[in-house]
C-alpha positions as CSV (number, residue, x, y, z in Angstrom):
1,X,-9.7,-93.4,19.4
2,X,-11.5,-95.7,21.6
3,X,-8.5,-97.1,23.2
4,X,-7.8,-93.1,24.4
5,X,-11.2,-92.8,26.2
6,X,-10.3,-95.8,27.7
7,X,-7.3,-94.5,29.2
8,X,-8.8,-90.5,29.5
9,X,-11.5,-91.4,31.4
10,X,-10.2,-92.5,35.1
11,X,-7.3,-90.1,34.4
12,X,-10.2,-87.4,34.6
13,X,-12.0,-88.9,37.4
14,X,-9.1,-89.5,39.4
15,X,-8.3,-85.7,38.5
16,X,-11.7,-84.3,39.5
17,X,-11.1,-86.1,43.2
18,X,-7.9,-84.0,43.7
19,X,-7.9,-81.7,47.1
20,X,-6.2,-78.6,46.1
21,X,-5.6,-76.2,49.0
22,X,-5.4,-72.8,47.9
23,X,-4.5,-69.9,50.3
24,X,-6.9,-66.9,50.0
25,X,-5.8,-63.4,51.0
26,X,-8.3,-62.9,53.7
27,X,-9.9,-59.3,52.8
28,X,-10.9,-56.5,55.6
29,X,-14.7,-56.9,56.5
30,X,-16.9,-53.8,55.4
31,X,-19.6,-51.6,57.2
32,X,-23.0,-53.0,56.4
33,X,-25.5,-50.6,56.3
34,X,-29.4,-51.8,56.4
35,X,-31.6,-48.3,56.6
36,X,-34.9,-48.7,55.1
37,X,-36.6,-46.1,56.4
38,X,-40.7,-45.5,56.0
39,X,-43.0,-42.8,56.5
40,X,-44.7,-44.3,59.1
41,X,-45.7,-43.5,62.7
42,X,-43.6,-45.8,64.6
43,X,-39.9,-46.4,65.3
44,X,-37.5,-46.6,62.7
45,X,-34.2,-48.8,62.4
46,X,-31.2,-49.0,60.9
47,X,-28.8,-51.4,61.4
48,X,-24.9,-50.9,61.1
49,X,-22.9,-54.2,61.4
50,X,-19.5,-56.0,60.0
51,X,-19.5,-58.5,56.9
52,X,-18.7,-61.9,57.9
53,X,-16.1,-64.1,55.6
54,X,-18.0,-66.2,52.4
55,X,-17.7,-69.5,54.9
56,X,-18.8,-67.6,58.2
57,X,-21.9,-68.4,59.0
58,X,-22.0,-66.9,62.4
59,X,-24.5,-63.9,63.6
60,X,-23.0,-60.2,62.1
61,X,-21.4,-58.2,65.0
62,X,-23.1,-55.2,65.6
63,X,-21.4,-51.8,65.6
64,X,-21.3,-49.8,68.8
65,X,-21.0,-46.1,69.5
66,X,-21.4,-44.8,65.9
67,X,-22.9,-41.4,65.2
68,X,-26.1,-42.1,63.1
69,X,-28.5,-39.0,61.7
70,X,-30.6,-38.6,59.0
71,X,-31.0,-34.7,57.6
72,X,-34.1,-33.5,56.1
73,X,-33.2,-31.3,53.0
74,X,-36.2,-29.3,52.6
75,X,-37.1,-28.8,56.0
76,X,-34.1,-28.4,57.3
77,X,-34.5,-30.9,59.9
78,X,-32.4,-33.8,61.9
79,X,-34.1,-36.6,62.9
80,X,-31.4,-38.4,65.7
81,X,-30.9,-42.5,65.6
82,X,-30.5,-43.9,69.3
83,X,-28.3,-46.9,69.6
84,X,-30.8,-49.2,71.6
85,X,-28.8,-52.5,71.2
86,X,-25.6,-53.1,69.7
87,X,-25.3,-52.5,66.2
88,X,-29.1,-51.3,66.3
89,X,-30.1,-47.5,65.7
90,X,-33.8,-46.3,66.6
91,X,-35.9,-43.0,66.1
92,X,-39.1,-42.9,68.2
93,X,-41.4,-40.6,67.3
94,X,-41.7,-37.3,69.9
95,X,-45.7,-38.1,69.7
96,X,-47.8,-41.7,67.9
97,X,-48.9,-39.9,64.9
98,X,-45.5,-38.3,64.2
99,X,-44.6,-40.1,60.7
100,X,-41.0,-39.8,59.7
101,X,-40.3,-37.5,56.7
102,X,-42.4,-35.7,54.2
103,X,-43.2,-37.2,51.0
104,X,-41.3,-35.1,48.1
105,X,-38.2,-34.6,50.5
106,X,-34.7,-35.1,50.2
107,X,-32.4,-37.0,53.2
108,X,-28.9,-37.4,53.9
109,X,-27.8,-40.2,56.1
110,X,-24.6,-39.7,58.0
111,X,-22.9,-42.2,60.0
112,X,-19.9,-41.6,61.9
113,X,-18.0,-44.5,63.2
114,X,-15.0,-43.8,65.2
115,X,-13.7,-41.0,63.1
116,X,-14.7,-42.6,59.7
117,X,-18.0,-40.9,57.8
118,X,-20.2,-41.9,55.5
119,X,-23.1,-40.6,53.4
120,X,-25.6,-41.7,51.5
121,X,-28.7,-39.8,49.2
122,X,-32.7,-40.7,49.2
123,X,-36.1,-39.3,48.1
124,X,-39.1,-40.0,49.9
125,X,-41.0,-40.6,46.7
126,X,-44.8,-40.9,46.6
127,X,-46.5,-44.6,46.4
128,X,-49.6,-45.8,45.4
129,X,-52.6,-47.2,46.7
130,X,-53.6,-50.9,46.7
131,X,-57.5,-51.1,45.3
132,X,-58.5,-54.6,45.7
133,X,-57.5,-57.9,46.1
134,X,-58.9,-60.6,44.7
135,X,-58.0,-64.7,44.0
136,X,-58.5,-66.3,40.7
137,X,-59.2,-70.2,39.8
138,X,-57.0,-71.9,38.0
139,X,-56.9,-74.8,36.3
140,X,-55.1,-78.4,36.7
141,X,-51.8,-78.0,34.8
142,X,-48.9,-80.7,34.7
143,X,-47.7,-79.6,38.0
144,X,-50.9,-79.4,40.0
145,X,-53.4,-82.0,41.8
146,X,-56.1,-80.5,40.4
147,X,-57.1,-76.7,40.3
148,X,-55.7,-74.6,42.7
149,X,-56.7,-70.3,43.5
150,X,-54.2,-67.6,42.4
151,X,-54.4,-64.2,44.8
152,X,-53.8,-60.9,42.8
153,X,-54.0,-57.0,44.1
154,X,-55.4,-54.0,42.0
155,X,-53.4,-50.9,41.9
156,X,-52.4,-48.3,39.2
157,X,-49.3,-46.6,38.7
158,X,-49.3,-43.0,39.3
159,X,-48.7,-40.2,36.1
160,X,-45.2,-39.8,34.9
161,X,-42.2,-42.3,34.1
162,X,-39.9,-43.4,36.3
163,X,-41.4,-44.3,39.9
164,X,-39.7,-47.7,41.2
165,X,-42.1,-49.9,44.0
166,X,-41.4,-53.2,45.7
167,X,-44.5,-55.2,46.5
168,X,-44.2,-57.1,49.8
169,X,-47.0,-59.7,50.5
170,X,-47.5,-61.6,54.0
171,X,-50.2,-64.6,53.8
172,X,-52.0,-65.3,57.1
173,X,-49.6,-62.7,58.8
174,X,-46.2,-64.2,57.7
175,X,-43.9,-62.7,55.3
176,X,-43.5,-63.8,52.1
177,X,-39.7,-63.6,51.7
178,X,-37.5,-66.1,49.6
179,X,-35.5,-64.6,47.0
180,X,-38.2,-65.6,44.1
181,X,-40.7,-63.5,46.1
182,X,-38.9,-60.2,45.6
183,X,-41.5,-58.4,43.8
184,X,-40.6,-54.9,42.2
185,X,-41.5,-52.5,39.5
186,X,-40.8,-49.6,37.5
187,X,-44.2,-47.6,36.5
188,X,-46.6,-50.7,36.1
189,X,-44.3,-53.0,34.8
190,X,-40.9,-54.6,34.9
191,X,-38.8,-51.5,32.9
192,X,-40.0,-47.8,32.6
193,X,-41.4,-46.5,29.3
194,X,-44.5,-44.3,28.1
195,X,-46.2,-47.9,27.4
196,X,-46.1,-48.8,31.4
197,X,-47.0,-45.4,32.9
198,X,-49.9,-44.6,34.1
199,X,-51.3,-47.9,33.6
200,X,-52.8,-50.9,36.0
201,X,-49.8,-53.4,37.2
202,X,-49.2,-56.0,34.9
203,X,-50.7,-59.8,35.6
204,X,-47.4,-61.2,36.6
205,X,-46.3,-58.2,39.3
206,X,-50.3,-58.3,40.6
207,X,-49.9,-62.4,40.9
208,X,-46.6,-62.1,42.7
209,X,-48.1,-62.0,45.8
210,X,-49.2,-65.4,45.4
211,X,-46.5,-68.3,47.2
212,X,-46.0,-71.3,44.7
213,X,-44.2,-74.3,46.9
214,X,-43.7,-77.6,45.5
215,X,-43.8,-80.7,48.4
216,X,-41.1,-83.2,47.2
217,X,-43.1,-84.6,44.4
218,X,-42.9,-81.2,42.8
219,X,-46.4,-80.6,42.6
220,X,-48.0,-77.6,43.8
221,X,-49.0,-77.1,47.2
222,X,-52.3,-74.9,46.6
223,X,-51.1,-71.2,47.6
224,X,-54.6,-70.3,49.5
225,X,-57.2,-71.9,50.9
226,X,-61.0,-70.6,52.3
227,X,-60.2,-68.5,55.2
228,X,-56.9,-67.6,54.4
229,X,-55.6,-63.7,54.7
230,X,-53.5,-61.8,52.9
231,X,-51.7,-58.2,53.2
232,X,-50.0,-56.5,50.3
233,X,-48.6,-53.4,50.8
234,X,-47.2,-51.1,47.9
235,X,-43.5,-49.5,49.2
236,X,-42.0,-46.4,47.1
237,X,-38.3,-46.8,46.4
238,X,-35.4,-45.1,44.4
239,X,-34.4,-46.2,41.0
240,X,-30.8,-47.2,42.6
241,X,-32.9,-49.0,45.2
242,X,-34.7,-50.8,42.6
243,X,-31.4,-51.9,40.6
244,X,-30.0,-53.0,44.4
245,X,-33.0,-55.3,44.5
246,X,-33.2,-56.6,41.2
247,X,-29.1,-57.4,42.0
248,X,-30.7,-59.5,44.9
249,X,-32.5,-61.6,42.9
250,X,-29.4,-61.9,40.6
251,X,-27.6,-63.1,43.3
252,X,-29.6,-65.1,45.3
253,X,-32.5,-67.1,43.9
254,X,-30.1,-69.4,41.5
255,X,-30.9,-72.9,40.7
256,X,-28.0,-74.4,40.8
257,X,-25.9,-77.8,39.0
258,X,-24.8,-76.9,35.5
259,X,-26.6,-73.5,35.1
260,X,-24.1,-71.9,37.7
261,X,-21.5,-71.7,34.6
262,X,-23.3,-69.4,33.2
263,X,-25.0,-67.5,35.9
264,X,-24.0,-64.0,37.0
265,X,-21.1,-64.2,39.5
266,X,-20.9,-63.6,42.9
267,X,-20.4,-60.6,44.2
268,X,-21.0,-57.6,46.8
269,X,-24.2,-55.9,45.5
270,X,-24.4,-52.1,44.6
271,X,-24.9,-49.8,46.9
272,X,-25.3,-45.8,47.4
273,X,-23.3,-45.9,50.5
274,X,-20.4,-43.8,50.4
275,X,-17.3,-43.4,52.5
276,X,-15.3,-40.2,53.3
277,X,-12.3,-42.0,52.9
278,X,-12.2,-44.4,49.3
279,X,-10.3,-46.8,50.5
280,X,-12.8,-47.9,53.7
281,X,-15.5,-50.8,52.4
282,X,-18.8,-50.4,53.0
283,X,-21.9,-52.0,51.4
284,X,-26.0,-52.0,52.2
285,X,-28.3,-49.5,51.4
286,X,-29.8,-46.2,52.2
287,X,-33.6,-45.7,51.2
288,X,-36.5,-43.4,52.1
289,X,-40.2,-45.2,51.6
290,X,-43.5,-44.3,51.4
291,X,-46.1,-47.0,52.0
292,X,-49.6,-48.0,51.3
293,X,-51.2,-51.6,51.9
294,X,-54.3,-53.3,52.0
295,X,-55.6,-56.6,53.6
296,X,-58.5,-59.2,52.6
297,X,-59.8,-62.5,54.0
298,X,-60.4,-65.3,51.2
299,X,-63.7,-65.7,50.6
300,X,-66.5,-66.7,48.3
301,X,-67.4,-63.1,47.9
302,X,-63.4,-62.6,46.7
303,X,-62.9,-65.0,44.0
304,X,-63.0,-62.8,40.4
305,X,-65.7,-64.4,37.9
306,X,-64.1,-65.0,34.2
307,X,-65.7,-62.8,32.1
308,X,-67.7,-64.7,29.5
Protein backbone atom coordinates (compact mmCIF):
# COMPACT_ATOMS: atom_id res chain seq x y z
CA UNK A 1 0.00 0.00 0.00
CA UNK A 2 2.65 2.36 0.81
CA UNK A 3 4.64 1.70 -2.28
CA UNK A 4 1.14 2.97 -4.24
CA UNK A 5 1.08 6.37 -2.46
CA UNK A 6 4.42 6.62 -3.39
CA UNK A 7 3.68 6.42 -6.87
CA UNK A 8 -0.13 8.13 -6.58
CA UNK A 9 1.01 11.04 -5.14
CA UNK A 10 3.05 13.13 -7.97
CA UNK A 11 0.81 11.37 -10.47
CA UNK A 12 -1.96 13.65 -8.79
CA UNK A 13 0.12 16.63 -8.44
CA UNK A 14 1.40 16.61 -11.71
CA UNK A 15 -2.49 16.00 -12.70
CA UNK A 16 -3.78 19.00 -10.71
CA UNK A 17 -1.12 21.37 -12.70
CA UNK A 18 -2.72 20.39 -16.07
CA UNK A 19 -4.09 23.54 -18.26
CA UNK A 20 -7.24 22.27 -19.86
CA UNK A 21 -8.72 24.75 -22.31
CA UNK A 22 -12.33 24.35 -22.56
CA UNK A 23 -14.36 26.33 -25.15
CA UNK A 24 -17.51 27.86 -23.58
CA UNK A 25 -20.55 28.63 -25.77
CA UNK A 26 -20.52 32.34 -25.21
CA UNK A 27 -24.37 33.15 -24.19
CA UNK A 28 -26.44 36.45 -25.35
CA UNK A 29 -26.08 39.21 -22.58
CA UNK A 30 -29.54 40.04 -20.78
CA UNK A 31 -31.40 43.43 -19.94
CA UNK A 32 -30.46 44.39 -16.45
CA UNK A 33 -33.09 46.08 -14.79
CA UNK A 34 -32.15 48.18 -11.41
CA UNK A 35 -35.64 50.12 -10.34
CA UNK A 36 -35.81 50.67 -6.76
CA UNK A 37 -38.19 53.17 -6.55
CA UNK A 38 -39.12 55.14 -3.01
CA UNK A 39 -41.83 57.34 -1.93
CA UNK A 40 -39.86 60.14 -1.59
CA UNK A 41 -39.71 63.70 -2.78
CA UNK A 42 -36.84 63.76 -5.00
CA UNK A 43 -35.89 62.19 -8.33
CA UNK A 44 -36.12 58.69 -8.95
CA UNK A 45 -33.89 56.26 -11.12
CA UNK A 46 -33.86 53.34 -12.76
CA UNK A 47 -31.24 51.95 -14.55
CA UNK A 48 -31.48 49.70 -17.70
CA UNK A 49 -28.07 48.22 -18.90
CA UNK A 50 -26.43 44.89 -20.61
CA UNK A 51 -24.86 41.95 -18.50
CA UNK A 52 -21.18 41.70 -19.01
CA UNK A 53 -19.47 38.02 -19.51
CA UNK A 54 -18.45 36.10 -15.84
CA UNK A 55 -14.64 37.39 -16.68
CA UNK A 56 -15.65 41.05 -17.93
CA UNK A 57 -14.89 43.24 -15.62
CA UNK A 58 -15.50 46.40 -17.55
CA UNK A 59 -18.22 49.25 -16.74
CA UNK A 60 -22.09 47.82 -17.95
CA UNK A 61 -23.18 49.65 -21.23
CA UNK A 62 -26.10 51.61 -20.64
CA UNK A 63 -29.17 51.22 -22.72
CA UNK A 64 -30.33 54.10 -24.92
CA UNK A 65 -33.69 55.16 -26.27
CA UNK A 66 -35.92 52.66 -24.31
CA UNK A 67 -39.47 53.53 -23.37
CA UNK A 68 -39.51 53.42 -19.54
CA UNK A 69 -43.08 54.24 -17.43
CA UNK A 70 -44.32 53.21 -14.36
CA UNK A 71 -48.45 52.98 -14.12
CA UNK A 72 -50.22 53.68 -10.97
CA UNK A 73 -53.06 50.99 -10.57
CA UNK A 74 -55.29 52.70 -8.27
CA UNK A 75 -54.99 56.10 -9.36
CA UNK A 76 -54.85 55.53 -12.64
CA UNK A 77 -51.81 57.41 -13.18
CA UNK A 78 -48.29 57.45 -15.35
CA UNK A 79 -45.45 58.70 -13.94
CA UNK A 80 -42.87 59.14 -17.24
CA UNK A 81 -38.83 58.08 -16.79
CA UNK A 82 -36.57 60.66 -18.77
CA UNK A 83 -33.37 59.17 -20.15
CA UNK A 84 -30.89 61.80 -18.59
CA UNK A 85 -27.66 59.77 -19.42
CA UNK A 86 -27.23 56.64 -21.19
CA UNK A 87 -28.68 53.79 -19.70
CA UNK A 88 -30.06 56.10 -16.85
CA UNK A 89 -33.97 56.85 -16.43
CA UNK A 90 -35.13 59.84 -14.08
CA UNK A 91 -38.67 61.17 -12.74
CA UNK A 92 -38.45 64.62 -11.26
CA UNK A 93 -41.00 65.62 -9.32
CA UNK A 94 -43.55 68.49 -11.12
CA UNK A 95 -43.14 70.40 -7.56
CA UNK A 96 -40.32 69.45 -4.16
CA UNK A 97 -42.89 67.98 -1.98
CA UNK A 98 -44.33 65.73 -4.79
CA UNK A 99 -43.44 62.09 -3.28
CA UNK A 100 -43.70 59.36 -5.92
CA UNK A 101 -46.69 56.89 -5.37
CA UNK A 102 -49.22 56.35 -2.63
CA UNK A 103 -48.57 53.98 -0.01
CA UNK A 104 -51.20 50.89 -0.52
CA UNK A 105 -50.86 51.21 -4.39
CA UNK A 106 -50.19 48.93 -7.02
CA UNK A 107 -47.47 49.83 -10.15
CA UNK A 108 -46.64 48.35 -13.35
CA UNK A 109 -43.27 49.04 -14.87
CA UNK A 110 -43.06 48.87 -18.58
CA UNK A 111 -40.03 49.11 -20.55
CA UNK A 112 -39.88 49.11 -24.15
CA UNK A 113 -36.55 48.66 -25.83
CA UNK A 114 -36.49 48.74 -29.51
CA UNK A 115 -39.68 46.80 -30.02
CA UNK A 116 -39.04 44.30 -27.07
CA UNK A 117 -41.41 44.89 -23.77
CA UNK A 118 -41.25 44.06 -20.52
CA UNK A 119 -43.26 44.18 -17.24
CA UNK A 120 -42.80 43.79 -13.99
CA UNK A 121 -45.51 44.01 -10.63
CA UNK A 122 -44.91 46.00 -7.07
CA UNK A 123 -46.85 47.28 -3.98
CA UNK A 124 -45.92 50.26 -2.28
CA UNK A 125 -46.29 48.66 1.03
CA UNK A 126 -46.23 50.63 4.35
CA UNK A 127 -42.91 50.71 6.59
CA UNK A 128 -42.26 51.48 9.95
CA UNK A 129 -40.75 53.89 12.00
CA UNK A 130 -37.28 53.80 13.64
CA UNK A 131 -37.72 54.80 17.58
CA UNK A 132 -34.31 55.10 18.88
CA UNK A 133 -30.99 54.29 18.56
CA UNK A 134 -28.86 53.45 21.03
CA UNK A 135 -25.03 51.64 21.40
CA UNK A 136 -24.31 49.05 23.91
CA UNK A 137 -20.88 47.99 25.74
CA UNK A 138 -19.47 44.97 25.19
CA UNK A 139 -17.13 43.04 26.59
CA UNK A 140 -13.44 41.81 25.62
CA UNK A 141 -14.00 38.49 23.80
CA UNK A 142 -11.25 36.29 21.93
CA UNK A 143 -11.37 38.51 19.05
CA UNK A 144 -11.30 41.95 20.56
CA UNK A 145 -8.53 44.32 22.22
CA UNK A 146 -10.47 45.00 24.90
CA UNK A 147 -14.31 46.13 25.05
CA UNK A 148 -15.62 47.61 22.18
CA UNK A 149 -19.65 49.58 21.77
CA UNK A 150 -22.26 47.80 19.68
CA UNK A 151 -24.98 50.45 17.90
CA UNK A 152 -28.68 49.02 17.85
CA UNK A 153 -32.12 50.92 16.54
CA UNK A 154 -35.62 50.48 18.14
CA UNK A 155 -38.52 49.78 15.94
CA UNK A 156 -41.64 47.48 15.99
CA UNK A 157 -43.13 45.62 13.34
CA UNK A 158 -46.47 46.74 12.27
CA UNK A 159 -49.93 44.30 12.94
CA UNK A 160 -50.38 41.50 10.49
CA UNK A 161 -47.93 38.72 9.05
CA UNK A 162 -46.12 39.10 6.13
CA UNK A 163 -44.40 42.68 5.66
CA UNK A 164 -40.70 42.17 4.35
CA UNK A 165 -38.08 45.44 5.27
CA UNK A 166 -34.43 45.86 4.48
CA UNK A 167 -32.49 47.84 7.03
CA UNK A 168 -29.83 50.06 5.41
CA UNK A 169 -27.34 51.81 7.93
CA UNK A 170 -24.63 54.51 6.92
CA UNK A 171 -22.03 55.34 9.83
CA UNK A 172 -20.62 58.88 9.78
CA UNK A 173 -22.50 59.44 6.35
CA UNK A 174 -21.13 56.41 4.42
CA UNK A 175 -22.99 53.45 3.48
CA UNK A 176 -22.74 50.38 5.02
CA UNK A 177 -22.73 48.02 1.96
CA UNK A 178 -20.71 44.65 1.83
CA UNK A 179 -22.66 41.68 1.15
CA UNK A 180 -22.65 40.68 5.13
CA UNK A 181 -24.34 43.98 5.75
CA UNK A 182 -27.45 43.20 3.82
CA UNK A 183 -29.91 43.47 6.56
CA UNK A 184 -33.60 42.28 5.93
CA UNK A 185 -36.66 41.00 7.64
CA UNK A 186 -39.87 39.49 7.56
CA UNK A 187 -42.30 40.91 10.44
CA UNK A 188 -39.67 41.33 13.29
CA UNK A 189 -37.55 38.61 12.46
CA UNK A 190 -35.77 36.49 9.97
CA UNK A 191 -39.12 34.28 8.67
CA UNK A 192 -42.82 35.30 9.04
CA UNK A 193 -45.02 33.59 11.66
CA UNK A 194 -47.68 34.77 14.38
CA UNK A 195 -44.58 34.53 16.95
CA UNK A 196 -42.65 37.59 14.92
CA UNK A 197 -45.55 39.85 14.20
CA UNK A 198 -46.26 42.56 15.85
CA UNK A 199 -43.33 42.45 17.94
CA UNK A 200 -39.97 44.68 18.51
CA UNK A 201 -37.02 43.56 15.89
CA UNK A 202 -35.05 40.95 17.12
CA UNK A 203 -31.31 41.66 18.71
CA UNK A 204 -29.44 40.41 15.78
CA UNK A 205 -31.53 42.52 12.91
CA UNK A 206 -31.48 45.76 15.48
CA UNK A 207 -27.41 45.10 15.87
CA UNK A 208 -26.98 44.76 12.18
CA UNK A 209 -26.33 48.14 11.70
CA UNK A 210 -23.27 47.82 13.57
CA UNK A 211 -19.83 47.33 10.98
CA UNK A 212 -17.55 44.46 12.48
CA UNK A 213 -13.94 44.70 10.42
CA UNK A 214 -11.09 42.76 11.34
CA UNK A 215 -7.39 44.65 10.56
CA UNK A 216 -5.06 41.74 9.53
CA UNK A 217 -4.61 40.30 12.92
CA UNK A 218 -8.23 39.46 12.85
CA UNK A 219 -9.15 41.36 15.73
CA UNK A 220 -11.84 43.73 15.90
CA UNK A 221 -11.51 47.14 14.76
CA UNK A 222 -14.02 48.87 17.45
CA UNK A 223 -17.24 49.72 15.16
CA UNK A 224 -17.88 53.33 16.86
CA UNK A 225 -16.18 55.61 18.67
CA UNK A 226 -17.38 59.09 20.76
CA UNK A 227 -18.58 61.36 18.17
CA UNK A 228 -19.44 59.05 15.66
CA UNK A 229 -23.02 59.25 13.72
CA UNK A 230 -25.18 56.92 12.51
CA UNK A 231 -28.47 56.85 10.09
CA UNK A 232 -30.66 53.79 9.91
CA UNK A 233 -33.41 53.92 7.80
CA UNK A 234 -36.26 51.22 7.67
CA UNK A 235 -37.27 50.48 3.61
CA UNK A 236 -40.69 48.48 2.85
CA UNK A 237 -40.17 45.80 0.29
CA UNK A 238 -42.09 42.87 -1.43
CA UNK A 239 -41.82 39.31 -0.29
CA UNK A 240 -40.20 38.48 -3.95
CA UNK A 241 -37.98 41.45 -3.12
CA UNK A 242 -36.99 40.02 0.02
CA UNK A 243 -36.23 36.42 -1.39
CA UNK A 244 -34.08 38.52 -4.39
CA UNK A 245 -32.05 39.90 -1.47
CA UNK A 246 -31.64 37.05 0.72
CA UNK A 247 -30.37 35.25 -2.96
CA UNK A 248 -27.71 38.16 -2.67
CA UNK A 249 -26.35 37.24 0.22
CA UNK A 250 -26.41 33.57 -1.06
CA UNK A 251 -24.46 34.51 -3.75
CA UNK A 252 -22.20 36.99 -2.72
CA UNK A 253 -20.78 37.05 0.88
CA UNK A 254 -18.98 33.39 0.56
CA UNK A 255 -15.88 32.56 2.35
CA UNK A 256 -14.26 30.77 0.15
CA UNK A 257 -11.24 27.53 0.11
CA UNK A 258 -12.96 24.23 0.76
CA UNK A 259 -16.45 25.48 1.82
CA UNK A 260 -17.14 26.51 -1.90
CA UNK A 261 -17.90 22.55 -2.49
CA UNK A 262 -20.61 22.80 -0.74
CA UNK A 263 -21.90 26.34 -1.10
CA UNK A 264 -24.97 27.25 -3.24
CA UNK A 265 -23.85 27.70 -6.92
CA UNK A 266 -23.60 30.43 -8.97
CA UNK A 267 -26.11 31.78 -10.67
CA UNK A 268 -28.37 34.71 -12.16
CA UNK A 269 -30.58 35.72 -9.12
CA UNK A 270 -34.51 35.74 -9.25
CA UNK A 271 -36.16 38.28 -10.52
CA UNK A 272 -39.95 39.64 -11.23
CA UNK A 273 -38.86 41.03 -14.51
CA UNK A 274 -40.69 39.62 -17.28
CA UNK A 275 -40.33 39.75 -21.04
CA UNK A 276 -43.09 39.87 -23.75
CA UNK A 277 -41.16 37.51 -25.71
CA UNK A 278 -39.79 34.16 -23.36
CA UNK A 279 -37.01 33.60 -25.13
CA UNK A 280 -35.40 37.42 -24.52
CA UNK A 281 -33.12 37.43 -20.97
CA UNK A 282 -33.61 39.74 -18.63
CA UNK A 283 -32.71 39.92 -14.93
CA UNK A 284 -32.75 42.84 -11.99
CA UNK A 285 -35.55 43.88 -10.05
CA UNK A 286 -38.65 45.92 -9.91
CA UNK A 287 -39.65 47.32 -6.34
CA UNK A 288 -41.83 50.06 -4.92
CA UNK A 289 -40.55 51.39 -1.28
CA UNK A 290 -41.66 53.22 1.43
CA UNK A 291 -39.11 54.64 3.85
CA UNK A 292 -38.57 55.81 7.31
CA UNK A 293 -35.14 56.62 9.05
CA UNK A 294 -33.65 58.11 11.85
CA UNK A 295 -30.20 59.58 12.77
CA UNK A 296 -28.13 59.92 16.22
CA UNK A 297 -24.72 61.18 17.27
CA UNK A 298 -22.72 58.71 19.80
CA UNK A 299 -22.75 60.06 22.92
CA UNK A 300 -22.61 59.53 26.65
CA UNK A 301 -26.27 60.31 26.88
CA UNK A 302 -26.74 57.25 24.02
CA UNK A 303 -25.06 54.34 25.58
CA UNK A 304 -28.08 51.82 27.07
CA UNK A 305 -27.39 51.05 30.89
CA UNK A 306 -27.67 47.00 31.62
CA UNK A 307 -30.39 46.60 33.69
CA UNK A 308 -29.36 45.20 37.02
Amino acid sequence: MKKLFKYLIPFVVVACNTDIAVDLQEAEAPLVVDAFIYHKAEPQVIDLTIANTYFDSSEPIGISGANVIIHDLEADMDYIFIEESAGRYVWNPTNPSDSFGIVGNTYILSIDNNGKAYTSTSKLNRVVPVDSITWRLEEEESFTDGDYYVGEFWATDAPGVGDAYWIKAWKNGMLLNQPGEINIAIDGAFSDGDNADNVTFITPIRQAVTPFEFDDDDVLIDPFELGDSLYVEIQSITPEVHFFLQSAIEQTDREGGFGELFATPLANLPTNIFPEDPSEQVVGIFCMSAARGLGRKFTEDAILEEEE
